[in-house]
N, CA, C and O atoms as a printed pandas DataFrame, in Angstrom:
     atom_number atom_name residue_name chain_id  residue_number  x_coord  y_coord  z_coord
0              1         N          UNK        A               1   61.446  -57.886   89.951
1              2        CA          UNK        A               1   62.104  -56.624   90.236
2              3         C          UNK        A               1   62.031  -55.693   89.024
3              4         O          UNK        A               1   61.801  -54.496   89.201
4              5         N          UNK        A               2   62.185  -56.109   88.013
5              6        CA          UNK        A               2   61.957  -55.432   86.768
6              7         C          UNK        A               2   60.513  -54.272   86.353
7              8         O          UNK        A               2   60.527  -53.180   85.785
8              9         N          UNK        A               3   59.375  -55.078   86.920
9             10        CA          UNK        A               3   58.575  -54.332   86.903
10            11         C          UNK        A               3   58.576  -53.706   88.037
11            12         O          UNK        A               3   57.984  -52.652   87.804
12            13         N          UNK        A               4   58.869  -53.723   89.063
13            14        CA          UNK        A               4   58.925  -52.476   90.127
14            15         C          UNK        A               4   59.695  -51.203   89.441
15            16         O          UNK        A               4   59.483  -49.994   89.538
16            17         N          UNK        A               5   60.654  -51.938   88.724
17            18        CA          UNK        A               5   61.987  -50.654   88.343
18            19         C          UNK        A               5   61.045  -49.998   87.419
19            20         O          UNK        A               5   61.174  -48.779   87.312
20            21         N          UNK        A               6   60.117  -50.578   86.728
21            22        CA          UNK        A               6   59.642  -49.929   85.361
22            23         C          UNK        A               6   58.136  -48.935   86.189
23            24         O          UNK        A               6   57.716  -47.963   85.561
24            25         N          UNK        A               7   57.592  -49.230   87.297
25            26        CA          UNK        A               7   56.796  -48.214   87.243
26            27         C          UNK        A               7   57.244  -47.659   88.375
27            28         O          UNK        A               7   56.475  -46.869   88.924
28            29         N          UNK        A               8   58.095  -47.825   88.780
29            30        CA          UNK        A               8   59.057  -46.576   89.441
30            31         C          UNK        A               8   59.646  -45.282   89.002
31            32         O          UNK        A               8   59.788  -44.214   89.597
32            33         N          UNK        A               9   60.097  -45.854   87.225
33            34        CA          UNK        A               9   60.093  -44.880   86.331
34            35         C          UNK        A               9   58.876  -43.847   85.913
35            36         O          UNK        A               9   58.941  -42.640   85.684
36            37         N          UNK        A              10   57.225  -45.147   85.885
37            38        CA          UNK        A              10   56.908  -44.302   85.475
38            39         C          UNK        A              10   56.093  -43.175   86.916
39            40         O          UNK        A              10   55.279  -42.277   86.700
40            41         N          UNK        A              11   56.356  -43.380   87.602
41            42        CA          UNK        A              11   55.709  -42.743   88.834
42            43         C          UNK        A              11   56.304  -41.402   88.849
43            44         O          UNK        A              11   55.640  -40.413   89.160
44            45         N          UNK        A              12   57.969  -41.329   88.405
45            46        CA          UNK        A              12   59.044  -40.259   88.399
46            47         C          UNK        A              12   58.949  -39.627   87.307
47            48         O          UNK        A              12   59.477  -38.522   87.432
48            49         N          UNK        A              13   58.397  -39.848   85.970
49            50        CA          UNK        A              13   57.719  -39.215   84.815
50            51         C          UNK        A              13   56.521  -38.721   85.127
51            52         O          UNK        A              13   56.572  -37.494   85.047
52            53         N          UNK        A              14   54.997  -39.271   85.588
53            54        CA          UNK        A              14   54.024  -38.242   85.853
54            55         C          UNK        A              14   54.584  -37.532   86.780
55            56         O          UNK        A              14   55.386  -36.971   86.033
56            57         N          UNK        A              15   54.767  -37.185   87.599
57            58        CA          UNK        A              15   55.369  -36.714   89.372
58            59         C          UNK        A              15   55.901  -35.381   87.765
59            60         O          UNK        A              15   55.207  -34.375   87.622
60            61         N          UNK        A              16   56.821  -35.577   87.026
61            62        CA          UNK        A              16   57.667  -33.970   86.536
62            63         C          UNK        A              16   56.119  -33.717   85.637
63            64         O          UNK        A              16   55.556  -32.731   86.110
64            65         N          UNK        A              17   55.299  -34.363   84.463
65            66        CA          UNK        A              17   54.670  -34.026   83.959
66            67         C          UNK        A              17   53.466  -33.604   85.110
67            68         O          UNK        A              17   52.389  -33.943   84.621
68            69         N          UNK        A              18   53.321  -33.166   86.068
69            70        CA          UNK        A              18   52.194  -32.508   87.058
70            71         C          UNK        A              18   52.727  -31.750   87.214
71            72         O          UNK        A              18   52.265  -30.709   86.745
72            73         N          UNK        A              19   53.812  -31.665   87.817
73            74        CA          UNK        A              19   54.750  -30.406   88.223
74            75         C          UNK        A              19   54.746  -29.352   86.657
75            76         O          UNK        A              19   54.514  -28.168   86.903
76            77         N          UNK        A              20   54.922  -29.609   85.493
77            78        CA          UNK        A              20   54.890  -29.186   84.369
78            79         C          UNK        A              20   53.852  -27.862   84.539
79            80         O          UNK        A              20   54.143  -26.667   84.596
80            81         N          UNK        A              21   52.467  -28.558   84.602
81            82        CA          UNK        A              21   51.299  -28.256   83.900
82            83         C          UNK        A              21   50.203  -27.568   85.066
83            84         O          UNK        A              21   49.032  -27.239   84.877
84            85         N          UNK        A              22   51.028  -27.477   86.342
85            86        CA          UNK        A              22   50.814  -26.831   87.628
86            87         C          UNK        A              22   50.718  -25.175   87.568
87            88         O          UNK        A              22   51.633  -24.353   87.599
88            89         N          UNK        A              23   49.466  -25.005   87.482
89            90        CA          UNK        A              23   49.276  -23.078   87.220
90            91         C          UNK        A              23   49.339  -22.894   88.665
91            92         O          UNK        A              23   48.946  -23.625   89.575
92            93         N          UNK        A              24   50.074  -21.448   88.684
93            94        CA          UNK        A              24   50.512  -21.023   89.897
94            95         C          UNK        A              24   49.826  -19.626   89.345
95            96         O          UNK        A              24   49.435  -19.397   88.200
96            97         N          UNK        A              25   49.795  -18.685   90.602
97            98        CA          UNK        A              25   49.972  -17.119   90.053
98            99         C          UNK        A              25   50.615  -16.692   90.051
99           100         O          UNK        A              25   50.247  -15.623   89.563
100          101         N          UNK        A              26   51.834  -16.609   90.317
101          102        CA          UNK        A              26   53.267  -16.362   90.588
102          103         C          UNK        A              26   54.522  -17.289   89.763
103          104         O          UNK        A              26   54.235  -18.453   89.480
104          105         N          UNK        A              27   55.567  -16.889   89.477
105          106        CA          UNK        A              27   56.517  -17.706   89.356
106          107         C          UNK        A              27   57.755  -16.774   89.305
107          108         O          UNK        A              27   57.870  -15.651   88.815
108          109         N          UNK        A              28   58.717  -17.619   90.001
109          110        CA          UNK        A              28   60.170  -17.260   90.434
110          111         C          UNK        A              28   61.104  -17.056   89.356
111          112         O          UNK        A              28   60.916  -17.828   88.416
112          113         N          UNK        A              29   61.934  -16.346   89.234
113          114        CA          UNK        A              29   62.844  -16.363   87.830
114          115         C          UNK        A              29   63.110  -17.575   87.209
115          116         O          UNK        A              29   62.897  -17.934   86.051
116          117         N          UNK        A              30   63.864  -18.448   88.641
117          118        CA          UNK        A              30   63.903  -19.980   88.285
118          119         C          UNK        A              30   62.857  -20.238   87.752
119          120         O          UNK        A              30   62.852  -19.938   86.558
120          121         N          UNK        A              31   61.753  -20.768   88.207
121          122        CA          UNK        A              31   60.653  -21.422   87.680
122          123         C          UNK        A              31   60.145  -20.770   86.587
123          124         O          UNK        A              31   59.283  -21.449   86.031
124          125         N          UNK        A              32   60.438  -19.274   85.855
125          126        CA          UNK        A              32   60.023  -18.981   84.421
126          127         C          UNK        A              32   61.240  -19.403   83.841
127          128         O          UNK        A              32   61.089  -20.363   83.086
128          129         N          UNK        A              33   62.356  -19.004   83.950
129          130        CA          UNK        A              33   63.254  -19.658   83.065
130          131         C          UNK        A              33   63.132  -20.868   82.597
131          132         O          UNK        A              33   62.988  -21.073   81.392
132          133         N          UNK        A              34   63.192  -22.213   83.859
133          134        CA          UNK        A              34   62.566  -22.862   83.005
134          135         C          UNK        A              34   61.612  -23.422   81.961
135          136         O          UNK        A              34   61.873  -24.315   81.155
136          137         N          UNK        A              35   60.349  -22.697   82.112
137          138        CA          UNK        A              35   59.129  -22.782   81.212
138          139         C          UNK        A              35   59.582  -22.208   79.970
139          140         O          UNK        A              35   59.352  -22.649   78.844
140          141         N          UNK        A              36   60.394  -20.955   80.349
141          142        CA          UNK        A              36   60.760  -20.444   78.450
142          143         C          UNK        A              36   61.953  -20.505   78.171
143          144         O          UNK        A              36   62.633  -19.570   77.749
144          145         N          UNK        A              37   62.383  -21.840   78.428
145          146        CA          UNK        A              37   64.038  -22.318   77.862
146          147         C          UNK        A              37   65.161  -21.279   78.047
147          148         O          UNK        A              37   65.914  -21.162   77.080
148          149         N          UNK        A              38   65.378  -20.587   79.008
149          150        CA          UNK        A              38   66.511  -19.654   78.937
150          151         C          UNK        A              38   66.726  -19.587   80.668
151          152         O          UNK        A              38   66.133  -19.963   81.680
152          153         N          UNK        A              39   68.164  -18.739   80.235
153          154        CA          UNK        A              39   69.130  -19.032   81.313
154          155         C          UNK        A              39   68.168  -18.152   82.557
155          156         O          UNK        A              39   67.182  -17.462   82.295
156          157         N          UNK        A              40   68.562  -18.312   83.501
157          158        CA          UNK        A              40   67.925  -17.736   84.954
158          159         C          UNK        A              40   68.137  -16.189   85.124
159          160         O          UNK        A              40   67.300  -15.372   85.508
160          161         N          UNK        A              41   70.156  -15.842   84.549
161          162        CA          UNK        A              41   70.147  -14.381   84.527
162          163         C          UNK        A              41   69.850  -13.547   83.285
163          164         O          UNK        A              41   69.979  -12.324   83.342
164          165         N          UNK        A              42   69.492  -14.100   82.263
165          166        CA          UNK        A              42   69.133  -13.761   81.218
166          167         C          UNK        A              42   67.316  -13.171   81.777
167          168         O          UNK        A              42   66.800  -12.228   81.177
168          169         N          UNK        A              43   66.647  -13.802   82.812
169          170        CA          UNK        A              43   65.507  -13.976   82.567
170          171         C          UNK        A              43   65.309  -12.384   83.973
171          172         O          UNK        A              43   64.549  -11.417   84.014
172          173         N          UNK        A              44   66.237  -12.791   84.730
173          174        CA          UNK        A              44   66.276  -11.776   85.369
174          175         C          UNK        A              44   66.385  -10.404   85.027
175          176         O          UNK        A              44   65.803   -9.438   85.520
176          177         N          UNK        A              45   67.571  -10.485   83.714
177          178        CA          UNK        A              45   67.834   -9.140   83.343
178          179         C          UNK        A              45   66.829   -8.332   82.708
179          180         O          UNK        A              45   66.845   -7.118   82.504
180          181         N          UNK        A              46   65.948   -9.191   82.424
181          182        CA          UNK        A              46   64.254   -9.042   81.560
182          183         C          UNK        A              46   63.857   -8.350   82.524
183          184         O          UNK        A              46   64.073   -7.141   82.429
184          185         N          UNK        A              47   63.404   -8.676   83.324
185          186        CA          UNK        A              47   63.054   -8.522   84.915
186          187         C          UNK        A              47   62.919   -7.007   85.310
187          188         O          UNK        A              47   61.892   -6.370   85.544
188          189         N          UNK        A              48   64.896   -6.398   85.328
189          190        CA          UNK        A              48   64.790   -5.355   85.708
190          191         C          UNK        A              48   64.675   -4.456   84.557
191          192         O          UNK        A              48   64.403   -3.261   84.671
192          193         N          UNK        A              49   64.870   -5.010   83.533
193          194        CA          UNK        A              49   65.026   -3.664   82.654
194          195         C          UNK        A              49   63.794   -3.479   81.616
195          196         O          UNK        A              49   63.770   -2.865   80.550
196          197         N          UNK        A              50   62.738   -4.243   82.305
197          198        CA          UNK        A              50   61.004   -3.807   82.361
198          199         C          UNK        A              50   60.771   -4.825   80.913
199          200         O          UNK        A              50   59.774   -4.680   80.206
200          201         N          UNK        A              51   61.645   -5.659   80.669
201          202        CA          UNK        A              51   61.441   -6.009   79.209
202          203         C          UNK        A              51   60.455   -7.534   79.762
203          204         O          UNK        A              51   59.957   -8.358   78.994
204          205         N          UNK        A              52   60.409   -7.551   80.858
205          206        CA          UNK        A              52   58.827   -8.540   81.276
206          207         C          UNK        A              52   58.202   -8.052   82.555
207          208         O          UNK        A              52   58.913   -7.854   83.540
208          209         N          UNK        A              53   57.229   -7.900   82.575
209          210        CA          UNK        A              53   56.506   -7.261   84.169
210          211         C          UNK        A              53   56.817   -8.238   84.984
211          212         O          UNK        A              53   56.811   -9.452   84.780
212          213         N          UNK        A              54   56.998   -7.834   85.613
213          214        CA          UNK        A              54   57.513   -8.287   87.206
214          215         C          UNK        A              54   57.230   -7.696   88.590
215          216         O          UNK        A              54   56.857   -6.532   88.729
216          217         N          UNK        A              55   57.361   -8.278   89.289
217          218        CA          UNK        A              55   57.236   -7.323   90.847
218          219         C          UNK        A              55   58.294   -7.899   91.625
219          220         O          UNK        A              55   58.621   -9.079   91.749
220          221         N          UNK        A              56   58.754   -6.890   92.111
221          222        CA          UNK        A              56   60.059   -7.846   93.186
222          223         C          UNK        A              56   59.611   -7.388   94.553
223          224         O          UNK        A              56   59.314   -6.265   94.960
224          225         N          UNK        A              57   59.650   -8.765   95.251
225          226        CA          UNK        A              57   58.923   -9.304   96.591
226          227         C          UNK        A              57   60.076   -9.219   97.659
227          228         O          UNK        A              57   61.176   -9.667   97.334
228          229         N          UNK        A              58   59.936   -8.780   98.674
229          230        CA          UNK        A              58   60.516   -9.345   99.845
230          231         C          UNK        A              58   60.576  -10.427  100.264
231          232         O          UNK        A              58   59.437  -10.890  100.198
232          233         N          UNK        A              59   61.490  -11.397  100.821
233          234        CA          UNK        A              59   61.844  -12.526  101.216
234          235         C          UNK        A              59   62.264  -12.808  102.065
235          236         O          UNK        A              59   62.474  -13.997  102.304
236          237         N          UNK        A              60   62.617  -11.706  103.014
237          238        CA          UNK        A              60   63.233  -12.128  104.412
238          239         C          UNK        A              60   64.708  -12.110  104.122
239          240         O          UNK        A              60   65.167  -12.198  105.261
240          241         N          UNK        A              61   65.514  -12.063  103.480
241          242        CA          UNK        A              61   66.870  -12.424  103.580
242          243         C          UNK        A              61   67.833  -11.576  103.050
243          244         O          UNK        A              61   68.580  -11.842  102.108
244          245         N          UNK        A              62   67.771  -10.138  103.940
245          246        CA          UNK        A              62   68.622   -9.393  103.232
246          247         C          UNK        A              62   67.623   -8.154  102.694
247          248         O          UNK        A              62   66.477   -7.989  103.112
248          249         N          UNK        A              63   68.218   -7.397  101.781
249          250        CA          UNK        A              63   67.616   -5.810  101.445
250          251         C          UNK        A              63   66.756   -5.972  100.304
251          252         O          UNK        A              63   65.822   -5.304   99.860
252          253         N          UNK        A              64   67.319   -7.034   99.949
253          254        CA          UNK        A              64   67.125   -7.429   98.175
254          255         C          UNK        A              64   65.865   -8.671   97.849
255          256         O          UNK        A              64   65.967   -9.853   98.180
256          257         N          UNK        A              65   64.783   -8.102   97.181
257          258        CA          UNK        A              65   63.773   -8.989   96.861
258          259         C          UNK        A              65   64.059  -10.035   95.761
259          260         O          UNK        A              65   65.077  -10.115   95.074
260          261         N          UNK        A              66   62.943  -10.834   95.729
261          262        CA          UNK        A              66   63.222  -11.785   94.526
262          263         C          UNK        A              66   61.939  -11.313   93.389
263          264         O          UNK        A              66   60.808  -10.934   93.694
264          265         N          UNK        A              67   62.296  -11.412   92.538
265          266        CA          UNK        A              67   61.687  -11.303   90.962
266          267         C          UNK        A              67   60.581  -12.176   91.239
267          268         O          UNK        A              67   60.987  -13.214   91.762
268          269         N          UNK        A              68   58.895  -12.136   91.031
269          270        CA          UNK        A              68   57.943  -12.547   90.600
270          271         C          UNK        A              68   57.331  -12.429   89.370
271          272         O          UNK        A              68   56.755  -11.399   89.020
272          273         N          UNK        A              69   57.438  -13.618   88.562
273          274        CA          UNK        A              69   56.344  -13.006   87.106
274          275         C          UNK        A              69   55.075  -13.998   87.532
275          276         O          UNK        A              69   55.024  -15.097   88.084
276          277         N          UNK        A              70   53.930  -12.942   86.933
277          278        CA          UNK        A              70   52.727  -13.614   87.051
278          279         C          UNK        A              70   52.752  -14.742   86.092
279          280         O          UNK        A              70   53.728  -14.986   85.383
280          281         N          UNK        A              71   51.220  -15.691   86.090
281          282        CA          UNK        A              71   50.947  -15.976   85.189
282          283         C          UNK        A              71   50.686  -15.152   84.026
283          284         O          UNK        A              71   51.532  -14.864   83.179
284          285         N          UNK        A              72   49.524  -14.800   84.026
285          286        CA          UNK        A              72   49.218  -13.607   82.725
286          287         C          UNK        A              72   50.418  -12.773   81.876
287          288         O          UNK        A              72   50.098  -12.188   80.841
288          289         N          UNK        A              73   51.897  -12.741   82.387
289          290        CA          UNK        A              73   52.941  -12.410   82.001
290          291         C          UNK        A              73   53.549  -13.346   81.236
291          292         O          UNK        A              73   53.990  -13.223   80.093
292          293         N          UNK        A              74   53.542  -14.267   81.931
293          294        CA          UNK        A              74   53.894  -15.739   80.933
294          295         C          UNK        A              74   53.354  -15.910   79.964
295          296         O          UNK        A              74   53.869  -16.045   78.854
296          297         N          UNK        A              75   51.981  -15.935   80.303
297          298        CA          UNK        A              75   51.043  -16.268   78.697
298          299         C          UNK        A              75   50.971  -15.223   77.833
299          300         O          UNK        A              75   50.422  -15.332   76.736
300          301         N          UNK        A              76   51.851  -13.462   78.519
301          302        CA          UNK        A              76   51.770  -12.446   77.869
302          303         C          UNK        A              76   52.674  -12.834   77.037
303          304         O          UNK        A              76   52.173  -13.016   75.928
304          305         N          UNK        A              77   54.246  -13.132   77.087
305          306        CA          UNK        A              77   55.230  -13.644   76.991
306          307         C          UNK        A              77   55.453  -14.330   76.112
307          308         O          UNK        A              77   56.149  -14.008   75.149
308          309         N          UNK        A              78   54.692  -15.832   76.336
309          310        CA          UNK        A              78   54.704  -17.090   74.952
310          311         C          UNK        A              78   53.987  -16.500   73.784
311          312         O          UNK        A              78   54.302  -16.874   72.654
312          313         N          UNK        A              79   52.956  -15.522   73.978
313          314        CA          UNK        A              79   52.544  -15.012   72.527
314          315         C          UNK        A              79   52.965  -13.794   72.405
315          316         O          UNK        A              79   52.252  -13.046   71.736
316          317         N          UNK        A              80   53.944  -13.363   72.870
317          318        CA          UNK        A              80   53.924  -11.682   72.180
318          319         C          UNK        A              80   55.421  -11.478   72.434
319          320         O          UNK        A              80   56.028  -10.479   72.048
320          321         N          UNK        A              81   55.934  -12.421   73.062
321          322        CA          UNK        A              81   57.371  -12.216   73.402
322          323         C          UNK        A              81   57.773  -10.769   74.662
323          324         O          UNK        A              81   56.930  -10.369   75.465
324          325         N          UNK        A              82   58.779  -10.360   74.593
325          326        CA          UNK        A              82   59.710   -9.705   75.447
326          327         C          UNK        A              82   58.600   -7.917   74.984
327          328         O          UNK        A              82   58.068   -7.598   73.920
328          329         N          UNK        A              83   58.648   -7.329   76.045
329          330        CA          UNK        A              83   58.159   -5.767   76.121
330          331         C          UNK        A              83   59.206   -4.719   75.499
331          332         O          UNK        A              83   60.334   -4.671   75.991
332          333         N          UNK        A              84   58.871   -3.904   74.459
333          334        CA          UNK        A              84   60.123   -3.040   74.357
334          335         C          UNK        A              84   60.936   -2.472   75.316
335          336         O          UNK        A              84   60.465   -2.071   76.380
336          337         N          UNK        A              85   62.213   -2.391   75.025
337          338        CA          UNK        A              85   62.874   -1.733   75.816
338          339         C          UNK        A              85   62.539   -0.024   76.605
339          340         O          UNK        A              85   62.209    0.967   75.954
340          341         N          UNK        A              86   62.688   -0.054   77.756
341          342        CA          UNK        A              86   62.235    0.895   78.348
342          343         C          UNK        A              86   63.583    2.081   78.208
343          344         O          UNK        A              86   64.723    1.635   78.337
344          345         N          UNK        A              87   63.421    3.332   77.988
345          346        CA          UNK        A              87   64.133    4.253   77.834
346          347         C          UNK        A              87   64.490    4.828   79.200
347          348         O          UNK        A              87   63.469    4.910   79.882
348          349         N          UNK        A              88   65.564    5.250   79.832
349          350        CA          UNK        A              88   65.466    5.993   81.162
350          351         C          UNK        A              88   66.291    7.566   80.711
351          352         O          UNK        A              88   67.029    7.845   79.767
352          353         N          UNK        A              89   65.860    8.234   81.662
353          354        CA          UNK        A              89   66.254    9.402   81.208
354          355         C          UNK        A              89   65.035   10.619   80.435
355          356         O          UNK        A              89   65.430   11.708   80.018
C-alpha cells in the first residue's frame, strides 16, 4: 500500500507541474494572479486602470465581462513589470 500512496503522490505533483507550464492565449485574472504571486483584486485593479492590457470578454452572466490577459502580456509583465499609470481627463 505504501507504494501505491507514494506514486499517487507523485501522479498529483506532475498533474499541477503540467497544469503550471500549460501556454494558453488567454488567461483569467485568477489564472494570472496566480502565475505572478498576487492577490486576484489587486490583479484586476491592474486590469481596469490600463496598468496591464487586458480585454474584458463577455460571459453570459450578467452585463459585466471578465478580464482576459494575453499571453504576450504576461511575458510583457514578468520582464517589464506593470504599464504606467494612465491619466484620465
Amino acid at each position: 500500500m505504501r507504494l501505491r500512496e507514494r506514486l499517487d503522490r507523485i501522479e498529483r505533483m506532475l498533474a499541477v507541474l503540467v497544469e503550471r507550464q500549460t501556454v494558453r492565449d488567454f488567461y483569467t485574472v485568477e489564472e494570472f494572479a496566480k502565475i505572478v504571486g498576487r492577490a486576484e483584486y489587486t490583479c484586476r485593479e491592474w486590469c481596469r486602470q490600463g496598468r496591464i492590457s487586458a480585454k474584458k470578454l463577455s460571459h453570459g452572466r450578467g452585463n459585466e465581462g471578465e478580464w482576459r490577459v494575453s499571453h504576450e502580456e504576461l511575458l510583457r509583465y514578468q520582464k517589464e513589470g506593470l504599464l504606467p499609470l494612465r491619466r484620465f481627463g
